[in-house]
C-alpha positions as a Python dict, from the first residue, in 0.01 Angstrom:
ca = {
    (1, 'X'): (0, 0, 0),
    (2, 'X'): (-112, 337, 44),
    (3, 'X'): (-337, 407, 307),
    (4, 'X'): (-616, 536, 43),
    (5, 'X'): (-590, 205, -110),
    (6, 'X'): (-885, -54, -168),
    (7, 'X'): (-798, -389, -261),
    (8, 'X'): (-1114, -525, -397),
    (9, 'X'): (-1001, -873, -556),
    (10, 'X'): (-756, -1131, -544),
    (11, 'X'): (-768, -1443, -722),
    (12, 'X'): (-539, -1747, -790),
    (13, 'X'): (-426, -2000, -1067),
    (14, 'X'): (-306, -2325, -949),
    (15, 'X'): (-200, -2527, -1185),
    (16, 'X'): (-504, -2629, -1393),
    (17, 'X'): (-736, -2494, -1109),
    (18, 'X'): (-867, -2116, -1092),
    (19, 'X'): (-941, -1957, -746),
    (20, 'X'): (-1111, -1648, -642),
    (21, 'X'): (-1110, -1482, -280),
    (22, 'X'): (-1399, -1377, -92),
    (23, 'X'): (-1452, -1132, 173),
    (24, 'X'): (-1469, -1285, 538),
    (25, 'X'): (-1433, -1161, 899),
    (26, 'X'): (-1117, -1193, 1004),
    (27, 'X'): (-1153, -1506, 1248),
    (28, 'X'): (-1350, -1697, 986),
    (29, 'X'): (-1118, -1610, 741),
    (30, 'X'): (-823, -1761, 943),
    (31, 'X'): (-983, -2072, 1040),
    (32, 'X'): (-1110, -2108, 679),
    (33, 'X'): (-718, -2084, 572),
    (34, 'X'): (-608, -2358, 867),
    (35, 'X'): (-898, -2613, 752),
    (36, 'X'): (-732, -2560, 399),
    (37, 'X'): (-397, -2582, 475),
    (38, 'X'): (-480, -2920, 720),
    (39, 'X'): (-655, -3101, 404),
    (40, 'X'): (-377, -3033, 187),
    (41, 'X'): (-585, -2774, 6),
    (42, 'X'): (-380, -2473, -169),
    (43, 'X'): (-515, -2179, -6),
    (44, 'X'): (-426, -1824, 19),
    (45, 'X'): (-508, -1529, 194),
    (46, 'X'): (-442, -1175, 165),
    (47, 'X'): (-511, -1004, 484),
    (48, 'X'): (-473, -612, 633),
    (49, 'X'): (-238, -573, 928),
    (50, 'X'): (-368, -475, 1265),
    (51, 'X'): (-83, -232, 1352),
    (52, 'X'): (-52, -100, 995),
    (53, 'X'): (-350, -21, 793),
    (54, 'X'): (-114, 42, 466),
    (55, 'X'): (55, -286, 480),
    (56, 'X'): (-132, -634, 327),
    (57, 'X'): (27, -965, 421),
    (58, 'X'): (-68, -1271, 95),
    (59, 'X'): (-21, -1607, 209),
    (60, 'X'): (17, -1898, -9),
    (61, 'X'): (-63, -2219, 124),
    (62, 'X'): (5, -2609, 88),
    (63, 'X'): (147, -2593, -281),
    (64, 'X'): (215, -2950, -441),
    (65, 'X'): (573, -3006, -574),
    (66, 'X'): (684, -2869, -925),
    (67, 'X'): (338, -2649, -934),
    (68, 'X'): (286, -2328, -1126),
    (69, 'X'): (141, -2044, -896),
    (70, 'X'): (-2, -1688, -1021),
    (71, 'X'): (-163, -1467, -792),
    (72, 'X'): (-321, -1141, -916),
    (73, 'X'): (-497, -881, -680),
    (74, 'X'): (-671, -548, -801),
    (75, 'X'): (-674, -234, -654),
    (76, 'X'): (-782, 95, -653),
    (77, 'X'): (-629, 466, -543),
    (78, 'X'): (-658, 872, -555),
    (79, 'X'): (-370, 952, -715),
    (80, 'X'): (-172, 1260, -520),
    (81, 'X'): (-137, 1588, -681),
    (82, 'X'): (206, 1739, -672),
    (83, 'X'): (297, 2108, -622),
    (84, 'X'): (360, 2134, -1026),
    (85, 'X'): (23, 2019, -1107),
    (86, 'X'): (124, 1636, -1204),
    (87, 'X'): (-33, 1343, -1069),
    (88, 'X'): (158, 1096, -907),
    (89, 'X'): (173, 693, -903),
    (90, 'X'): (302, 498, -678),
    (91, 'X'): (372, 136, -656),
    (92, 'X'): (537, 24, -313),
    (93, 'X'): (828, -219, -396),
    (94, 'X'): (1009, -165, -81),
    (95, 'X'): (913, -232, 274),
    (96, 'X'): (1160, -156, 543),
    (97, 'X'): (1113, -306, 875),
    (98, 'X'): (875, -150, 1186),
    (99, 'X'): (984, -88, 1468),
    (100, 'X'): (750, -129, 1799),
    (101, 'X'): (818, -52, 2144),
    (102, 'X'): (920, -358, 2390),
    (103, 'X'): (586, -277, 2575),
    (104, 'X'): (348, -387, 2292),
    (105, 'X'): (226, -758, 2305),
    (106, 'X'): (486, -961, 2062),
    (107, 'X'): (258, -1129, 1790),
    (108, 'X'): (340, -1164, 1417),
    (109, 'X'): (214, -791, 1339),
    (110, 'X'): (439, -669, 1596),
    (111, 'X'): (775, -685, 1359),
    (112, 'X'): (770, -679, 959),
    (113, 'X'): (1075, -815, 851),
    (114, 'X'): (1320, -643, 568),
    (115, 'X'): (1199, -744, 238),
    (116, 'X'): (1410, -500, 84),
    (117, 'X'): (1717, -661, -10),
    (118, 'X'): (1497, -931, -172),
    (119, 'X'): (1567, -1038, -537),
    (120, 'X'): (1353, -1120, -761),
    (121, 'X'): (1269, -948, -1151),
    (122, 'X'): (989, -719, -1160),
    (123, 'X'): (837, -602, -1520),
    (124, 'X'): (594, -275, -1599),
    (125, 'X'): (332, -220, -1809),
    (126, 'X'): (106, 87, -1745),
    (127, 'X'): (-172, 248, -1951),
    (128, 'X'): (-252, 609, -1871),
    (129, 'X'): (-637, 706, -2048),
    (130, 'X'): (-772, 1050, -1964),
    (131, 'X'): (-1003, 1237, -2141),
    (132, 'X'): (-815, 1555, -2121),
    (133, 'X'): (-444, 1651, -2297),
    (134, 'X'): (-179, 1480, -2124),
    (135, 'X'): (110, 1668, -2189),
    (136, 'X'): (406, 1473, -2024),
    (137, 'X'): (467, 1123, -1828),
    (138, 'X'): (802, 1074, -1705),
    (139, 'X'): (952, 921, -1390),
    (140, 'X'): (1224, 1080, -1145),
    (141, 'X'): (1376, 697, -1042),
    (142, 'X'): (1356, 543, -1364),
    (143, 'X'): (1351, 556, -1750),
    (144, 'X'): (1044, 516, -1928),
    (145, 'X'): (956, 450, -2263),
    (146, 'X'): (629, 597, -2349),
    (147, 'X'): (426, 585, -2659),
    (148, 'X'): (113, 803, -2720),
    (149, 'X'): (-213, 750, -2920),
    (150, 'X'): (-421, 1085, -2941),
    (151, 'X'): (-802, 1118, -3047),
    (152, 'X'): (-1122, 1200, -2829),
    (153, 'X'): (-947, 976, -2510),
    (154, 'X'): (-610, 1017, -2495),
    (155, 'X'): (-402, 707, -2381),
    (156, 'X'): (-61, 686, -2296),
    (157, 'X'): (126, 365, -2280),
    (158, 'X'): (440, 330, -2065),
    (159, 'X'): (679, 29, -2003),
    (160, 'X'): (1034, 48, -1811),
    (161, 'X'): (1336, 138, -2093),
    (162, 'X'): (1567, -60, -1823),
    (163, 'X'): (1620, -345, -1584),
    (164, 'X'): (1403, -263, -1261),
    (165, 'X'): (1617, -204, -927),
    (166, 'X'): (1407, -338, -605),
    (167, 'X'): (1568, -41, -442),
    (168, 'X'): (1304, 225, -418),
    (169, 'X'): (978, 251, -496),
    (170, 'X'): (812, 248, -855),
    (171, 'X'): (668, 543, -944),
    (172, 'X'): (559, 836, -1229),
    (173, 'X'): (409, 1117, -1256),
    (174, 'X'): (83, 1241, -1529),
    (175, 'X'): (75, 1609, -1641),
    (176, 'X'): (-208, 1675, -1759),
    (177, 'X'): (-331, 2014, -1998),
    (178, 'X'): (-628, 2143, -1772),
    (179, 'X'): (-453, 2034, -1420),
    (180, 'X'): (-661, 2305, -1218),
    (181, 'X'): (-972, 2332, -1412),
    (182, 'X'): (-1300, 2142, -1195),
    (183, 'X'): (-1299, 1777, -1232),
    (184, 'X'): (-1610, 1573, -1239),
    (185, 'X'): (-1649, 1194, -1281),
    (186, 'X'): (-1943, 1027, -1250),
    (187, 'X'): (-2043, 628, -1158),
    (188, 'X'): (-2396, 485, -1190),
    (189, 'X'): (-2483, 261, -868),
    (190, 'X'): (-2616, -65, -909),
    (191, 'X'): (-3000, -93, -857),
    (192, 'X'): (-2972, -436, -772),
    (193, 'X'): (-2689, -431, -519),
    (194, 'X'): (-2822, -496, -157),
    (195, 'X'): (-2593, -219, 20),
    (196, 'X'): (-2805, 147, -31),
    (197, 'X'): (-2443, 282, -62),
    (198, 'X'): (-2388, 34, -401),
    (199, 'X'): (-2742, 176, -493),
    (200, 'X'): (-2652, 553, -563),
    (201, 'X'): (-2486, 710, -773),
    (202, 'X'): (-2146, 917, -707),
    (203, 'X'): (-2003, 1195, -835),
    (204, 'X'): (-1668, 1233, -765),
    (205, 'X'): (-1495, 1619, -814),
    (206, 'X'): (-1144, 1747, -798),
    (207, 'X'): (-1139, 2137, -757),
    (208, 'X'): (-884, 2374, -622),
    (209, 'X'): (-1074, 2672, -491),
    (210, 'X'): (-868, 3031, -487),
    (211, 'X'): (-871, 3135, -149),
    (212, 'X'): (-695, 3410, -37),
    (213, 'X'): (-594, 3539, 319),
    (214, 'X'): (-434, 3793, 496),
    (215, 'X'): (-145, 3719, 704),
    (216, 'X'): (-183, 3491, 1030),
    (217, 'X'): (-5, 3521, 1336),
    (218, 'X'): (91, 3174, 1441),
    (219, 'X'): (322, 2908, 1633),
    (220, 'X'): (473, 2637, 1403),
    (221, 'X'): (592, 2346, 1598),
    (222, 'X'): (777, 2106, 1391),
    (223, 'X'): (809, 1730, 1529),
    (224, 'X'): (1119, 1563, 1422),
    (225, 'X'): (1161, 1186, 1424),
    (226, 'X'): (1509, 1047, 1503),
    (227, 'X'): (1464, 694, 1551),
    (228, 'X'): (1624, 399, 1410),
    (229, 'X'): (1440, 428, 1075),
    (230, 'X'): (1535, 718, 984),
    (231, 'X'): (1868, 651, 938),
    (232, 'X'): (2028, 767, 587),
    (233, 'X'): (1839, 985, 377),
    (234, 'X'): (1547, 993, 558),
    (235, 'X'): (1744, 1183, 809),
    (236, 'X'): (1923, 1384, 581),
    (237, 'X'): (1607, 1511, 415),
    (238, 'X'): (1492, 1616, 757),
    (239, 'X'): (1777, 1829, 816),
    (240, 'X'): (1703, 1982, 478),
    (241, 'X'): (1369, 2009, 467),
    (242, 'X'): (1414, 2161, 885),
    (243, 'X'): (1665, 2428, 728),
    (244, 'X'): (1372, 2494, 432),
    (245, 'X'): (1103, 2579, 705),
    (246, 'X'): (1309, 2756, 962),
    (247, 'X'): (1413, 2969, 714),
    (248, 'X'): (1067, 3090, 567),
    (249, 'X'): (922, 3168, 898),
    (250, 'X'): (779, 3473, 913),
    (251, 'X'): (949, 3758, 1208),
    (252, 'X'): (631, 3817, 1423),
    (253, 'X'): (581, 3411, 1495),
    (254, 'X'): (666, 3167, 1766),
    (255, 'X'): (849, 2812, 1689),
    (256, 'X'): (955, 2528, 1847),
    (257, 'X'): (1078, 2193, 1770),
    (258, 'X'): (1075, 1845, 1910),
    (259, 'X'): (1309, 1577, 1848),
    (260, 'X'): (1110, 1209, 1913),
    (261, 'X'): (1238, 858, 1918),
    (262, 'X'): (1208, 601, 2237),
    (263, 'X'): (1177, 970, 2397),
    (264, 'X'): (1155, 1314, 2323),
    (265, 'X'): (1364, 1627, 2375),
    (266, 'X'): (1201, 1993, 2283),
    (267, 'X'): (1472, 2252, 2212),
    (268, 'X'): (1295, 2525, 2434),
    (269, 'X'): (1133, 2302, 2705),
    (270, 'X'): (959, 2574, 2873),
    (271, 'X'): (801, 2632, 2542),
    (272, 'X'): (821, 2786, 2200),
    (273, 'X'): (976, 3130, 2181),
    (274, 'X'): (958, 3417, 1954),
    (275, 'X'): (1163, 3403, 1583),
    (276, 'X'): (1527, 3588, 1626),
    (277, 'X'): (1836, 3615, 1601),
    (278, 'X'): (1889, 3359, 1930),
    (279, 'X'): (1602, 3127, 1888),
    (280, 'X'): (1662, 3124, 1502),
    (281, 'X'): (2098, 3053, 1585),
    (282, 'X'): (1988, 2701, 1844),
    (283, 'X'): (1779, 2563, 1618),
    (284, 'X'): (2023, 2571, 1337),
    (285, 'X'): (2304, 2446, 1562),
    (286, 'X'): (2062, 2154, 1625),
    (287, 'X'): (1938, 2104, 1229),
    (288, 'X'): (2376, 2106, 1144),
    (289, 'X'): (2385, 1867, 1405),
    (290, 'X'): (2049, 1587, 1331),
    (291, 'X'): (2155, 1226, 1374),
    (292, 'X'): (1869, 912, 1383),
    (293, 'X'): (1990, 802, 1695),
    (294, 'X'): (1714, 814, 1945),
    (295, 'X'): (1620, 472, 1950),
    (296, 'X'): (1234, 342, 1932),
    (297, 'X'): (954, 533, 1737),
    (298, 'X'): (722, 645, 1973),
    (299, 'X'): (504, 969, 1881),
    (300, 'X'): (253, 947, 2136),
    (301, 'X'): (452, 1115, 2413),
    (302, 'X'): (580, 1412, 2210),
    (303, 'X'): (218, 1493, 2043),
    (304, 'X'): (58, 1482, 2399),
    (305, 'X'): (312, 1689, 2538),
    (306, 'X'): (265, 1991, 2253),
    (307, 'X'): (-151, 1943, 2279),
    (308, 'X'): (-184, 1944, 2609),
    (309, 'X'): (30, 2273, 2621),
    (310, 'X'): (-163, 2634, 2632),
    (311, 'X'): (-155, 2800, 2358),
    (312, 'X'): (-22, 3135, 2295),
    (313, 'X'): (-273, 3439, 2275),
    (314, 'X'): (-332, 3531, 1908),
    (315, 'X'): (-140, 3288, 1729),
    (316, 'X'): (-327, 2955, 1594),
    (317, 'X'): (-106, 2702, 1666),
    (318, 'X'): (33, 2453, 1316),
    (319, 'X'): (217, 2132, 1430),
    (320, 'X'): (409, 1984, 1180),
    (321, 'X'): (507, 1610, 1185),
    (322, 'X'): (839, 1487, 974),
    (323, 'X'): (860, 1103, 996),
    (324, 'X'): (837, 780, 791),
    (325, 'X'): (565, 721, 894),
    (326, 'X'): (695, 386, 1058),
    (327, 'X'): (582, 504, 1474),
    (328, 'X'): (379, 303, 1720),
    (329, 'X'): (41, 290, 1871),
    (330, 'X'): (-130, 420, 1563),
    (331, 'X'): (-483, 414, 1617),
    (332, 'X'): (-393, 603, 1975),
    (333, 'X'): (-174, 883, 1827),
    (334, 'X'): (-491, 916, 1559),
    (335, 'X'): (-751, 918, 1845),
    (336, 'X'): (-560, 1199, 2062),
    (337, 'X'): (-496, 1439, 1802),
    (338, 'X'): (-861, 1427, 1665),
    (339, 'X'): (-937, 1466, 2005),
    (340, 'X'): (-742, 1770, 2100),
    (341, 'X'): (-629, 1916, 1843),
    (342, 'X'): (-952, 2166, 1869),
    (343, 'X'): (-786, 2460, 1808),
    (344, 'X'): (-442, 2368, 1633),
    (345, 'X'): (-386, 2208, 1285),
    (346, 'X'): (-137, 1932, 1237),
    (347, 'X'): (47, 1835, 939),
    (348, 'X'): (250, 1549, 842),
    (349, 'X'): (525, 1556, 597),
    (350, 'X'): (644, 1180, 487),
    (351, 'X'): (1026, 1131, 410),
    (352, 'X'): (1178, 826, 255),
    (353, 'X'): (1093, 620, -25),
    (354, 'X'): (988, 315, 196),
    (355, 'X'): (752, 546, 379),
    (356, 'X'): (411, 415, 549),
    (357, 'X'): (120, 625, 486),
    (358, 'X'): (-100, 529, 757),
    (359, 'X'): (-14, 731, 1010),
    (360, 'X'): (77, 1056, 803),
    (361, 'X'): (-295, 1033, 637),
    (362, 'X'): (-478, 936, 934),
    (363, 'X'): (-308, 1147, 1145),
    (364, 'X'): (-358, 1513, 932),
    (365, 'X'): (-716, 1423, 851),
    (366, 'X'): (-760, 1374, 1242),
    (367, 'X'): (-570, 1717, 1284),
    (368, 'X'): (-713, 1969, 1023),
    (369, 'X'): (-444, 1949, 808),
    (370, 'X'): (-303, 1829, 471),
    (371, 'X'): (1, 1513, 444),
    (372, 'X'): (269, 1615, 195),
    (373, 'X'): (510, 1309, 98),
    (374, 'X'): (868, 1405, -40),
    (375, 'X'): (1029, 1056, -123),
    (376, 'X'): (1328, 1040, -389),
    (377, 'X'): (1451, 1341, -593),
    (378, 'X'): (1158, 1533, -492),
    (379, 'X'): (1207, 1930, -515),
    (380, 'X'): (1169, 1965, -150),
    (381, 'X'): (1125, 2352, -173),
    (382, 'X'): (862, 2342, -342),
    (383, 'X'): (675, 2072, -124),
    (384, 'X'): (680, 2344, 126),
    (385, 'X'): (696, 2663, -53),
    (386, 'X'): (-3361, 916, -1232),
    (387, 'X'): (-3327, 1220, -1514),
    (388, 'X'): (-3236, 1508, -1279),
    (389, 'X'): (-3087, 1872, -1398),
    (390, 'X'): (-2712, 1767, -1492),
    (391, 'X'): (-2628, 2152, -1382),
    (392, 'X'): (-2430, 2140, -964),
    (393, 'X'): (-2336, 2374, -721),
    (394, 'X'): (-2084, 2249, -481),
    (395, 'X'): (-2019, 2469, -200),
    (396, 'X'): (-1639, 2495, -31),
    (397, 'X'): (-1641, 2603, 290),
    (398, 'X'): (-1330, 2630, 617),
    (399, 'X'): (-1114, 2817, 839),
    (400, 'X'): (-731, 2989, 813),
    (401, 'X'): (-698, 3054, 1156),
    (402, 'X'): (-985, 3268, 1249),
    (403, 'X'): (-1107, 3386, 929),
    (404, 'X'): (-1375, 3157, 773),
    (405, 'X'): (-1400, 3173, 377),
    (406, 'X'): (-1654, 3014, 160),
    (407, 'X'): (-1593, 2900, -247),
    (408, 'X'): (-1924, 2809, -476),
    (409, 'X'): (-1870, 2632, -807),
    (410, 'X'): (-2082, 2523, -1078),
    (411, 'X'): (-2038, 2233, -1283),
    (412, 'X'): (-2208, 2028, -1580),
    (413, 'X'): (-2236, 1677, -1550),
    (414, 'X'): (-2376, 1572, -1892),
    (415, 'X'): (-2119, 1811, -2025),
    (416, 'X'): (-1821, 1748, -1839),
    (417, 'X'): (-1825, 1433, -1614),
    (418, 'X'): (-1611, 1108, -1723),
    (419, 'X'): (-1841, 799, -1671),
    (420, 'X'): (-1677, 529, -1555),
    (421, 'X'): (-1815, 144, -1617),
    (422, 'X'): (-1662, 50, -1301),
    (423, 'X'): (-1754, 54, -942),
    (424, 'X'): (-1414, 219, -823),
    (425, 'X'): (-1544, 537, -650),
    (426, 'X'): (-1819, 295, -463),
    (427, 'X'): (-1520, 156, -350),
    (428, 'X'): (-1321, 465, -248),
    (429, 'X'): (-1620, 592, -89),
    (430, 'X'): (-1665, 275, 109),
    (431, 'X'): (-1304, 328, 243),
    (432, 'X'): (-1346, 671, 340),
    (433, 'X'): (-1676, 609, 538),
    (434, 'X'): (-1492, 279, 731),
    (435, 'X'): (-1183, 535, 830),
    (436, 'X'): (-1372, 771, 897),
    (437, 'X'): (-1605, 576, 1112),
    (438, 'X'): (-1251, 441, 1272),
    (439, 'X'): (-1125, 761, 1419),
    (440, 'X'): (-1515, 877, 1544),
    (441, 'X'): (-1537, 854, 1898),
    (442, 'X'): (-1766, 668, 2099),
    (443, 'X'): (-1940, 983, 2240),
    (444, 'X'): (-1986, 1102, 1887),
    (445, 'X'): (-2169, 803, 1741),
}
């Protein structure tokens, strides 16, 4: 799943018997699964993984013989903007394996096995409703045949033209008619509900503020993983996407960059050095040259080696991670760059189709910056390149280097918020107050 995922329900039909799943700790939910399982009880459990916060493990119990199983689980996402404007949806189909260092205690999280090459017959059905014109749905893996019904709410239904391949991920993209105009939707809390959260209401807003900047003098430092995942066109989008950057870097900048698997090699190990002629002629020989064959996948090392560095005088410092996201010792790597990364901004950009998203999210939050995720046919130049007043302000406020801008909007909620009858941004908001509350450090609380 995607790391900005909530998975809110899960329920079961057995046979002639209907189950529902309820939220437990973690030990009570695993001894409530073994009691189960002992009684010859059908039980199942859906459960996050402790070394992957993107990846959810459903287990299905004691099952008579001849029995009829169907197991449906809800969730609920942001949906990532694209650099055209679309919206994107993803549906993970394919999970390659992780890889973890020999040090880490061996338990079942510890290896994920290669599901893959697994066969079995998947079928689509989507329905797209938006209040505003959607001008195109389409899909860059597969054919779709859509069909849409216009009026007040526009709806858009879409099912797969062909046979789906378990080969990639499933996955299209919404274009809507007002992509950058504000964005309001609004959920009523529940008055009843015993958390305060559940209680409010939440307004949730999508805005792209216009901020403009002079030019900043900086050091980009790009981090390149070359382990054993990476392997095919992960790799091969790395070189290309490596060629994109170091060739719109500006003259007056410094750059460096750091190859990573069970180790890590910088090409200028006394440092970064200035953009020329020389500097700009290694690296290339090293981007013709980029092979996944540096073993393990651990990122700790090579991020504590560039933020422990000094930085240079007058030039804010922009790391730049290229993985798959599929690295060790996550919640470490997370906890050292929100830690030091003071002064620098990181950013992660995801390759691969079978990409995990934990540690590119969690680790760009942590560092100031934004994740970008270029995954199959992707144009990967342009990756880079009570009654209260319903009237808001909402106030935008940050930092391009050392220049600090501010952006103030005004917005109409009676006029132009979407209502929703759900409780979906209760739970979004919920997951962004537990992850955030995950990276916090102790002396902060």
């Amino acid at each position: 799943m995607d790391d900005n995922s909530v998975v809110y329900k899960l329920v079961a039909d057995i046979d002639d018997r209907h189950y529902e799943a309820e939220i437990q700790e973690k030990q009570q939910v695993t001894e409530t699964y073994t009691k189960a399982d002992v009684a010859g009880r059908p039980p199942f459990m859906r459960e996050e993984q402790e070394a992957s916060g993107d990846i959810f493990r459903c287990k299905l119990g004691n099952l008579p013989p001849n029995s009829d199983a169907k197991l449906q689980f809800s969730f609920v996402t942001e949906l990532a903007q694209e650099i055209d404007g679309s919206l994107k949806f993803v549906l993970p189909t394919v999970l390659n394996p992780r890889q973890r260092p020999s040090t880490e205690d061996a338990d079942e999280d510890a290896t994920v096995p290669d599901v893959s090459a697994t066969c079995y017959n998947l079928t689509f059905h989507g329905t797209v409703v938006s209040k505003h014109e959607i001008v195109r749905v389409w899909s860059t893996t597969d054919r779709l045949t859509t069909v849409v019904d216009g009026g007040i709410v526009k709806t858009v239904t879409i099912r797969l033209t062909e046979p789906f391949s378990p080969t990639h991920n499933l996955s299209f993209n919404i274009l809507y008619g007002e992509d950058y105009n504000i964005q309001t939707s609004l959920e009523k809390g529940d008055k009843g509900a015993s958390s305060s959260l559940l209680r409010r209401d939440i307004l949730m807003m999508s805005l792209h503020p216009n901020v403009i900047s002079g030019p900043l003098n900086a050091e980009f430092i790009f981090i390149l993983d070359r382990s054993g995942s990476m392997s095919g066109k992960p790799i091969r989008r790395t070189q290309d996407l490596l060629l994109c950057f170091l060739k719109s870097l500006p003259t007056d900048c410094y750059f460096n960059v750091i190859s990573f698997g069970t180790g890590f090699s910088p090409l200028f190990p006394r440092g970064s050095e200035r953009y020329g002629p020389a500097s700009l002629k290694k690296a290339l020989e090293l981007q013709e040259d980029l092979r996944a064959d540096m073993g393990g996948s651990e990122f700790f090392n090579p991020i504590h080696f560039v933020l422990e560095r000094g930085e240079i005088p007058g030039y804010s410092r922009q790391v730049f991670l290229l993985t798959d996201g599929d690295v060790s010792r996550v919640g470490h790597v997370v906890a050292l760059v929100r830690r030091k990364a003071r002064s620098c901004r990181v950013f992660t950009v995801s390759v691969g189709a079978a990409l995990s998203t934990s540690l590119v999210r969690r680790v760009a939050k942590a560092g100031g910056g934004l994740v970008e995720f270029v995954r199959d046919a992707d144009n990967l130049h342009k990756k880079i390149d009570r009654h209260t007043p319903s009237i808001g302000t909402a106030r935008v406020s940050g930092r391009i280097g050392e220049k600090g801008f501010t952006h103030t909007l005004t917005f109409d909620v009676s006029r132009d918020a979407v209502t929703t009858s759900e409780t979906y941004m209760h739970r979004m908001a919920i997951n962004a107050l537990i992850k955030h509350l995950e990276v916090i450090d102790k002396d902060d609380i």
